[in-house]
N, C-alpha and C positions, 0 to 999 in steps of 0.2 A: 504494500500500500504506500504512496507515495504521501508528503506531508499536505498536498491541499487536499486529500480526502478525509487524514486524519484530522485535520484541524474540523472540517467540515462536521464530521461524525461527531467531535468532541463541543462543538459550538450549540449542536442539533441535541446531544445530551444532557447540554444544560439547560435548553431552553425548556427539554420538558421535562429536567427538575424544578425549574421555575413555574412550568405550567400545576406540575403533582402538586407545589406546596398552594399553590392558588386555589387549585380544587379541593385539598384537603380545610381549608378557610370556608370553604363557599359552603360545603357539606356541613362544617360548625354552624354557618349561618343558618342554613334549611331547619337546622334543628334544633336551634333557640329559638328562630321563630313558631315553629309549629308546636315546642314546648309553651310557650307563652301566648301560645292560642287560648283564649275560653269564651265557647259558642254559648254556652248561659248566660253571660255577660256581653255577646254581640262584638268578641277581641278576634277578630280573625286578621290575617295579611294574605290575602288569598294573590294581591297583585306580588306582593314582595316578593313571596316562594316562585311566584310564576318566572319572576326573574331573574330569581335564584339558579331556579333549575335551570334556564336556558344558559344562563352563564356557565353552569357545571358541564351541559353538554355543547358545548364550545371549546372549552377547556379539554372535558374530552378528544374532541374532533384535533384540537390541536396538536396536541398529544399523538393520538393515532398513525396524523401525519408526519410528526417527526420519526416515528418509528418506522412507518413505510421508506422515506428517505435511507435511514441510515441503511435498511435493509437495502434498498438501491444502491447506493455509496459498496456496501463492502459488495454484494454481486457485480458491481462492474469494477471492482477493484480486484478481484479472484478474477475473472475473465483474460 
């Protein structure tokens, strides 16, 4: 493997250790709001969670793609 792929692998590695801690945040959020829900009391955040979630699976997505990448990076680096 030459250095621009490793740098690249290595760049693409952190980006989605910086996505995991993002989403590991976003899931504390989902879950202090919907702890601190009470429908007897008319306490919901049905928009927040909504936007919660979508941020977690973005996050997600992001993630995923970095992984496809690197998966590219080393098979055309092996080739």
């Amino acid at each position: 493997m030459n250095k621009d792929i490793e740098q690249a692998i290595a760049a693409a590695e952190a980006e989605m250790t910086a996505f995991a801690a993002e989403k590991k945040a976003v899931e504390e959020r989902i879950r202090e709001l919907r702890a601190r829900e009470d429908f007897k009391n008319g306490v919901y955040f049905p928009g927040e969670i909504f936007e919660a979630q979508q941020d977690k699976l973005r996050l997600e997505t992001e993630i995923l793609i970095r992984q496809n990448a690197i998966k590219r990076l080393r098979l055309g680096a092996a080739s």
